[in-house]
C-alpha positions as CSV (number, residue, x, y, z in Angstrom):
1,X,5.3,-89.2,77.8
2,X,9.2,-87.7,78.2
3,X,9.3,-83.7,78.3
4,X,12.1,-82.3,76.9
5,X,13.3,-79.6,80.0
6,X,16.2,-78.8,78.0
7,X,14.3,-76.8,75.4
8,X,15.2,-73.1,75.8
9,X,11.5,-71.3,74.8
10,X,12.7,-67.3,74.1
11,X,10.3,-65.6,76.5
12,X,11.6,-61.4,76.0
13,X,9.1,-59.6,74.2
14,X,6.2,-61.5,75.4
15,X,5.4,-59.2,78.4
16,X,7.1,-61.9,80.6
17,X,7.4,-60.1,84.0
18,X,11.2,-62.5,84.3
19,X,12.2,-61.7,81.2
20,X,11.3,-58.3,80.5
21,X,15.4,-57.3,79.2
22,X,16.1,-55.3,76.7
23,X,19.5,-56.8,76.2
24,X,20.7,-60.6,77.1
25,X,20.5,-60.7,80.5
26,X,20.5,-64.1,81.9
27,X,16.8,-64.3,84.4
28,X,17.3,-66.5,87.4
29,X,15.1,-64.6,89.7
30,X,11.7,-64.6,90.3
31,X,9.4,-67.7,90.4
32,X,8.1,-69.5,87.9
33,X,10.0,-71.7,85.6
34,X,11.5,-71.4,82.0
35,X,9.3,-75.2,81.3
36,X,7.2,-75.6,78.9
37,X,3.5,-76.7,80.8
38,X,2.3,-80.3,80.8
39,X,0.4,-81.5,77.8
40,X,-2.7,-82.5,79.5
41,X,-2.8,-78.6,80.2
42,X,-2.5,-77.6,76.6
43,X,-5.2,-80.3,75.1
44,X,-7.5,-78.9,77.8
45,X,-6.9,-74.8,76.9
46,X,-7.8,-76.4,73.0
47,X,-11.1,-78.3,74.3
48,X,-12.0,-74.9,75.9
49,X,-11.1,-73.0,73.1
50,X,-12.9,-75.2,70.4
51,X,-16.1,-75.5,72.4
52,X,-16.3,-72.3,71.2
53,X,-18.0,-70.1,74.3
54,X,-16.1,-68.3,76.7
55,X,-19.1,-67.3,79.4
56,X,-19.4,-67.0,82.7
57,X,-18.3,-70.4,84.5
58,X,-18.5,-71.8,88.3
59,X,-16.6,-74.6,89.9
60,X,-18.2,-77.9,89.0
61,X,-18.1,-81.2,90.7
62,X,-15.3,-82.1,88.5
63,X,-12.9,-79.7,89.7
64,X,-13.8,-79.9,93.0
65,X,-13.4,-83.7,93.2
66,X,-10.0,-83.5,91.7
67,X,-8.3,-80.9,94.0
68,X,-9.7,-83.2,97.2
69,X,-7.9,-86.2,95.8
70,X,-4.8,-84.3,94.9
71,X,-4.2,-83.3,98.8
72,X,-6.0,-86.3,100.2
73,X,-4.1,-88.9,98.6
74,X,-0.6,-87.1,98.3
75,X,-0.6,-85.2,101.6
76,X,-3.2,-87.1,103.5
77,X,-5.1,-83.2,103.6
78,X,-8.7,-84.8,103.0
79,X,-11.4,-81.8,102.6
80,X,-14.8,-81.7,101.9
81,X,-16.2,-79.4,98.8
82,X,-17.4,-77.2,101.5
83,X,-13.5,-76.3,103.0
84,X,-12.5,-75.0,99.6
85,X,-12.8,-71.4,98.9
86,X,-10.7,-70.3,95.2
87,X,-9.2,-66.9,95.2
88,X,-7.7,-65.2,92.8
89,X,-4.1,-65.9,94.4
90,X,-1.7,-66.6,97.4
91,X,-0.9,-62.8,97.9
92,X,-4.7,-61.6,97.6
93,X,-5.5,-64.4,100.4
94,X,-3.4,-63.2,102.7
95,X,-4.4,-59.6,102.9
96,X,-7.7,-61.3,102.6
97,X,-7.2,-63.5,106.1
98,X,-6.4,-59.8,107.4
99,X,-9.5,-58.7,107.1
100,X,-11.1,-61.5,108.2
101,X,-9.5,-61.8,111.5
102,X,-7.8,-58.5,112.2
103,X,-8.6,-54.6,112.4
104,X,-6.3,-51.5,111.4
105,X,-3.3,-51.3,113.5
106,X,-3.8,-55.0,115.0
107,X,-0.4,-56.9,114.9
108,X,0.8,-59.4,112.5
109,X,3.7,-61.6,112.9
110,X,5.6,-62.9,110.5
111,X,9.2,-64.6,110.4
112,X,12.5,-62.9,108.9
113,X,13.6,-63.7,106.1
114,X,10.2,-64.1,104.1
115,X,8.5,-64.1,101.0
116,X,8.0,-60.3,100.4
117,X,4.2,-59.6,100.6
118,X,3.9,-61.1,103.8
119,X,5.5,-57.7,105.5
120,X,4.7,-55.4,102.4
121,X,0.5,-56.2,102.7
122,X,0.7,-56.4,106.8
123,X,1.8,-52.8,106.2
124,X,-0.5,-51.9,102.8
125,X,-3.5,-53.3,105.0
126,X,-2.7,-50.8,108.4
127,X,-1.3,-53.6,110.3
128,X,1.6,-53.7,112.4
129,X,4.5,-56.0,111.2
130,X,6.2,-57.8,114.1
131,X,9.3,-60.0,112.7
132,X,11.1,-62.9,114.4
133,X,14.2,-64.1,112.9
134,X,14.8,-67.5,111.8
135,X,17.8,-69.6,113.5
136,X,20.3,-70.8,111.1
137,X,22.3,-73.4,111.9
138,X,23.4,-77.0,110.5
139,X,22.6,-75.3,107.0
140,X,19.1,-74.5,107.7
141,X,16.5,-72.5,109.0
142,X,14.9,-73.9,112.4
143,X,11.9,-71.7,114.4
144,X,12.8,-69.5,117.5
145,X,9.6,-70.9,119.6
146,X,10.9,-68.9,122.3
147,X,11.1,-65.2,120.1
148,X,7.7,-66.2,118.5
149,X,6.1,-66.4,122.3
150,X,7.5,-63.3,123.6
151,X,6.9,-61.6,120.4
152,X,3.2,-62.3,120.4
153,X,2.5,-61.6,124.2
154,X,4.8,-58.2,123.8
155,X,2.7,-57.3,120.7
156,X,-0.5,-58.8,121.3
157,X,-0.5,-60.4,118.0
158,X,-3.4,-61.5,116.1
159,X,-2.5,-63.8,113.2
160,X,0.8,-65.8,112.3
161,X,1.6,-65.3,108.9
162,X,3.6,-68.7,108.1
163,X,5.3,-69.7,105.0
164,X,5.0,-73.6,104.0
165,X,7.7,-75.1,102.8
166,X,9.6,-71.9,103.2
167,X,10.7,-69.1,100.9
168,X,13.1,-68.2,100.7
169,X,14.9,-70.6,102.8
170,X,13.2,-74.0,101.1
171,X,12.6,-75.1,104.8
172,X,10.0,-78.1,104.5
173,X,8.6,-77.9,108.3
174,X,8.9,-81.2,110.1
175,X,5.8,-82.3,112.0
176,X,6.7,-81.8,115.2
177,X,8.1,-78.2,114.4
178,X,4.7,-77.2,113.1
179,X,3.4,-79.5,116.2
180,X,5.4,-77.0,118.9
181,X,4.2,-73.7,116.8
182,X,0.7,-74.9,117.0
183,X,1.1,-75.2,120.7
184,X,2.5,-71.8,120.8
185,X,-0.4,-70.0,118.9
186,X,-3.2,-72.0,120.4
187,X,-1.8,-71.0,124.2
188,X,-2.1,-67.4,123.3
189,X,-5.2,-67.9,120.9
190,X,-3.0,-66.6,117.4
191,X,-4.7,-67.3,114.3
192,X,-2.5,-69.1,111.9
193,X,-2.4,-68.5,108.0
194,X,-0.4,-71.6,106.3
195,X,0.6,-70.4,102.7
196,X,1.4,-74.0,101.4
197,X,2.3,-72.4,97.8
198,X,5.5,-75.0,97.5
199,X,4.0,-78.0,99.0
200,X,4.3,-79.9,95.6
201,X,7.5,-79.0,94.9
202,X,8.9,-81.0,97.8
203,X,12.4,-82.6,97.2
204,X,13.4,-86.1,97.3
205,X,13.9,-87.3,101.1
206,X,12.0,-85.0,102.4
207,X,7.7,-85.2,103.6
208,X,5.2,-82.0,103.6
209,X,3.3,-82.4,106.3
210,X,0.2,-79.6,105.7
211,X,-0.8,-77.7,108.7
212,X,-4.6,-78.4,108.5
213,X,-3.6,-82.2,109.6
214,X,-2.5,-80.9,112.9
215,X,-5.1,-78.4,113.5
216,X,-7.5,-81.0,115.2
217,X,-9.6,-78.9,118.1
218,X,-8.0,-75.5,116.6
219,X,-9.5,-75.3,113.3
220,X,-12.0,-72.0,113.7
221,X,-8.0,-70.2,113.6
222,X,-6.1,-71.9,111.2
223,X,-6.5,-71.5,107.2
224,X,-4.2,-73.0,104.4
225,X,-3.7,-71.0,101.2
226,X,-2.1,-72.9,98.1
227,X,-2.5,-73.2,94.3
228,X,-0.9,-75.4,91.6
229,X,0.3,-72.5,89.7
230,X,3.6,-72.9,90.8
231,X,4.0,-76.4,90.9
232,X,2.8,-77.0,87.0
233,X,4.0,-73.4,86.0
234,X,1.0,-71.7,84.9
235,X,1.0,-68.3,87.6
236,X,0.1,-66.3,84.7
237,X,-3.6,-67.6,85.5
238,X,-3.7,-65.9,88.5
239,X,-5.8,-69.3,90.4
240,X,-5.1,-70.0,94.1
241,X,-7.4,-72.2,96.8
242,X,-8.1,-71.2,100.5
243,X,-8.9,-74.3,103.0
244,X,-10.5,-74.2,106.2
245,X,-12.3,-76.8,107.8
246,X,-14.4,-74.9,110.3
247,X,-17.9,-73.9,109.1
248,X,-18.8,-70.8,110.5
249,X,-15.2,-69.7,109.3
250,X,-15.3,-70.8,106.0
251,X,-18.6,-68.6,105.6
252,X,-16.9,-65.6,107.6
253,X,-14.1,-66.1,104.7
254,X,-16.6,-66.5,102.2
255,X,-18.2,-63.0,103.1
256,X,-15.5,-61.1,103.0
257,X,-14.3,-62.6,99.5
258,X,-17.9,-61.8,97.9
259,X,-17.4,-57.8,99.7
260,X,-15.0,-57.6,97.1
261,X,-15.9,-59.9,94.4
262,X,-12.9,-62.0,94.6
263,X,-15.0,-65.4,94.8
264,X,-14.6,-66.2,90.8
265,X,-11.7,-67.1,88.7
266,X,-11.8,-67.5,85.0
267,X,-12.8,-70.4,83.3
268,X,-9.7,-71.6,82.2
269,X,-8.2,-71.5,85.6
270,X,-10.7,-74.1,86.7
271,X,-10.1,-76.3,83.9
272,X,-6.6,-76.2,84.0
273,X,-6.9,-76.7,88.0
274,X,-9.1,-79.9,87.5
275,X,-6.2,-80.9,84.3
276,X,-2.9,-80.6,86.3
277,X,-4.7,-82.4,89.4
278,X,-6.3,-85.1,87.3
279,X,-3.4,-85.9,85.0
280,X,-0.5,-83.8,85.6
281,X,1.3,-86.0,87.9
282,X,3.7,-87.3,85.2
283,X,5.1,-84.1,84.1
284,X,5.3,-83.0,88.0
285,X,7.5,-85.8,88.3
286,X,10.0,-85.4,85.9
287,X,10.1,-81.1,86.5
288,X,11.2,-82.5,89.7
289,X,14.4,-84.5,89.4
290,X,15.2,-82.1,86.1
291,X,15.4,-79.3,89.0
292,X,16.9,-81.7,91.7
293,X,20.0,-82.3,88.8
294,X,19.8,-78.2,88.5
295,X,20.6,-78.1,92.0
296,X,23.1,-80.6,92.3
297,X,24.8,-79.1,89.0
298,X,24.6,-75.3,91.1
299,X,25.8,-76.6,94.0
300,X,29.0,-78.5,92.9
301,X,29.7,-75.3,90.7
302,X,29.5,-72.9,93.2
303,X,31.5,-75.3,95.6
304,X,34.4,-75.2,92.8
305,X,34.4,-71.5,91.9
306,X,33.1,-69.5,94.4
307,X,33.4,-71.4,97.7
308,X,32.9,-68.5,99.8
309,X,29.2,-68.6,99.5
310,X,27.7,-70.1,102.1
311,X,24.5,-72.2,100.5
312,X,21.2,-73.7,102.1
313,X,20.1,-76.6,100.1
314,X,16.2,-76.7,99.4
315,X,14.2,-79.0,100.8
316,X,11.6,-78.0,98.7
317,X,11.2,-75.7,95.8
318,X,13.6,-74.6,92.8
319,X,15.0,-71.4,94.6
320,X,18.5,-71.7,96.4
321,X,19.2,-69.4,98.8
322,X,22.8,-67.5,99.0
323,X,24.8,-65.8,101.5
324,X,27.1,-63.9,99.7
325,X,28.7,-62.0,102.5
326,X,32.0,-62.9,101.6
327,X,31.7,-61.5,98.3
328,X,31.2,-57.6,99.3
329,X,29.8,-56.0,102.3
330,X,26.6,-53.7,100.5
331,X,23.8,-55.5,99.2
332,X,22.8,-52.9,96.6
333,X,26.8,-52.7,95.2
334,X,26.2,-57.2,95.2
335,X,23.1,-57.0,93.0
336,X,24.8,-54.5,90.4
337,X,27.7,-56.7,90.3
338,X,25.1,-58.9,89.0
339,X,23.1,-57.2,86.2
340,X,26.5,-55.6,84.9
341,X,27.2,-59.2,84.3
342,X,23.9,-59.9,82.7
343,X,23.0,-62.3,85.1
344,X,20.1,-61.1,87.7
345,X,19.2,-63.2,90.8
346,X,16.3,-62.0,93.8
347,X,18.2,-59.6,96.2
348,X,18.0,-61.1,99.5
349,X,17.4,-57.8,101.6
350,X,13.8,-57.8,100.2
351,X,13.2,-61.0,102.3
352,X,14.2,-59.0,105.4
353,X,16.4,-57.6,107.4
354,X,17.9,-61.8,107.9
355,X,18.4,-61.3,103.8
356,X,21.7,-59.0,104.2
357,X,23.7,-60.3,101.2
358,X,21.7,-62.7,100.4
359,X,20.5,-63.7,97.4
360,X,17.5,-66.2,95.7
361,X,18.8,-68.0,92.9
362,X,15.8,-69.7,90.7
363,X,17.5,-72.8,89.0
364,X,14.1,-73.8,87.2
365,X,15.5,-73.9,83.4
366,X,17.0,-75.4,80.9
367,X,20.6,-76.3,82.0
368,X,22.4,-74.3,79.3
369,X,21.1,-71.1,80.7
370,X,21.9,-72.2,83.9
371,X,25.2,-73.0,83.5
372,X,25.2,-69.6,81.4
373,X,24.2,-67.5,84.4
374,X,26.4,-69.4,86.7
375,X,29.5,-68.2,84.9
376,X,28.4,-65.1,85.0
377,X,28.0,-64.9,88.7
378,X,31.3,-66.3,88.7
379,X,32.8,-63.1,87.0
380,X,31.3,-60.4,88.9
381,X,31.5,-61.7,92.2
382,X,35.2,-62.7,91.3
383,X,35.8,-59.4,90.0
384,X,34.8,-57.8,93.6
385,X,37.1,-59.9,95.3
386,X,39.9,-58.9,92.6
């Protein structure tokens, strides 16, 4: 069936977390998507609903079946039922892997820039962050092997926190890149923790490879953390998968989850899970090249009216990331620039030190309101070079 992406759905006053305004501010921030969810997702929240009894509820074969031919068919990422772990989400996993595999005041590393709870829990949980910076160059981030080595032999780190596809860069890791990185953490026995959030939201002409298909020999220190809840849009379920494919690990995992009862999710989660996997596909498809138009559309405008910003195109993923260095030299004066045009995108410097006037646009909605914001970011940021 066609989905109408255009459709603008008025999400203020809802409790939306992105658009919580009081006035009408133009959200291209933080990620999830202005879509309305795929239909398959819907009937199945009715089924639920009409059966009538909202009790306890456990993964059933079902679900399980459906998330192994999801990865094994589309990413070649065949598990067994016994590599899959749920957890309540991405972020809970990862300070969950830190417990597993670290103590207070070991070190994590972690690259720079980077999805924000991967320094903010290293530091909640009484680790130490170590940061390498990313290389840019050719209009993309590429891994400094050679800071990542020193880093962990300096630091004597413990586990490599490692982002996916990439965010906020949109960096979809070749093979050999995560080949060389492997390499790297085996020699100096680093755990590695894969969040592989994105991995459906890979763009045209370009091929996730997951990390657990390269961790032959290495697999008792390498998880993978992922949901669908970004890829079909449904993160206010609050659903996300671990995979491992060592034994004894998996049940070292499973411990810690059941020390603080994060084992279960709700019932809906696992139905909508089983749902999207099972017959999502469609609407997946077209989200797709509605957000690959999005970014063609952002790119050409920003290439007409405000060529100073230098842009990274995704390789995967509905967030573009910005340098806006040319367009004011204080990230905090950039961002205000912003909202006082009613337009509010992710400040980059919350990514990292490697964020300095930067900033994430999220280009996941309805072209009107895109084009909307994108005029707006053309008057402020004109106005400070006035």
């Amino acid at each position: 069936m066609p989905y109408n992406f255009d459709e603008i759905i008025d999400r203020r006053h809802t409790g939306s977390l992105k658009w919580h305004y009081t006035d009408d501010t133009i959200a291209l921030w933080v990620a999830d998507m202005d879509f309305r969810a795929a239909q398959p997702i819907f009937n199945t929240i009715e089924r639920v609903l009409h059966h009538g009894v909202l009790g306890y509820t456990k993964p059933t074969e079902a679900l399980y079946e459906a998330v192994i031919n999801w990865h094994g068919s589309r990413y070649n990422l065949w598990l067994d039922q016994h590599n899959i772990l749920f957890s309540p989400g991405v972020v809970p996993s990862l300070a969950l892997m830190m417990r597993v595999w670290t103590e207070v005041g070991d070190a994590i590393l972690v690259n720079d820039p980077i999805y924000t709870p991967f320094m903010s829990k290293v530091r909640d949980n009484g680790r130490r962050l170590i940061l390498s910076p990313l290389k840019e160059f050719e209009g993309k981030y590429h891994l400094d092997l050679a800071d990542i080595e020193a880093k962990i032999i300096e630091h004597d780190v413990k586990i490599f926190l490692f982002c996916n596809p990439h965010n906020p860069g949109g960096r979809v890791w070749a093979a050999d890149e995560l080949k060389a990185l492997l390499e790297v953490c085996k020699k100096h026995d680093v755990a590695i923790v894969s969040d592989e959030i994105h991995q459906d939201l890979t763009l045209s002409g370009h091929t996730f490879t997951p990390f657990l298909t390269l961790a032959d020999g290495y697999e008792h220190k390498m998880v993978s953390i992922t949901a669908m809840t970004k890829t079909f849009n449904v993160a206010g379920l609050k659903c996300s998968m671990i995979f491992a494919k060592d034994k004894a690990l998996i049940k070292k995992i499973s411990q810690q989850q059941h020390l603080n009862d994060e084992h279960d999710l709700n019932l809906f989660a696992y139905e909508v899970i089983r749902s999207a996997y099972e017959n999502g596909g469609e609407w997946l498809a077209q989200a797709l090249a509605y957000i690959e138009a999005n970014i063609d559309l952002t790119l050409r405008f920003l290439e007409e009216h405000l060529p100073e910003i230098k842009v990274m195109r995704p390789e995967a993923s509905y967030l573009i990331w910005l340098d806006c260095s040319a367009y004011g030299q204080d990230d905090q004066m950039l961002y205000d620039a912003l909202r006082d045009a009613k337009v509010e995108l992710s400040a980059g410097v919350q990514y990292g030190n490697e964020g300095h006037l930067k900033m994430r646009l999220n280009v996941a909605c309805p072209q009107a309101l895109l084009i909307e914001g994108l005029k707006r970011m053309h008057l402020a940021l004109s106005n400070i070079k006035s």
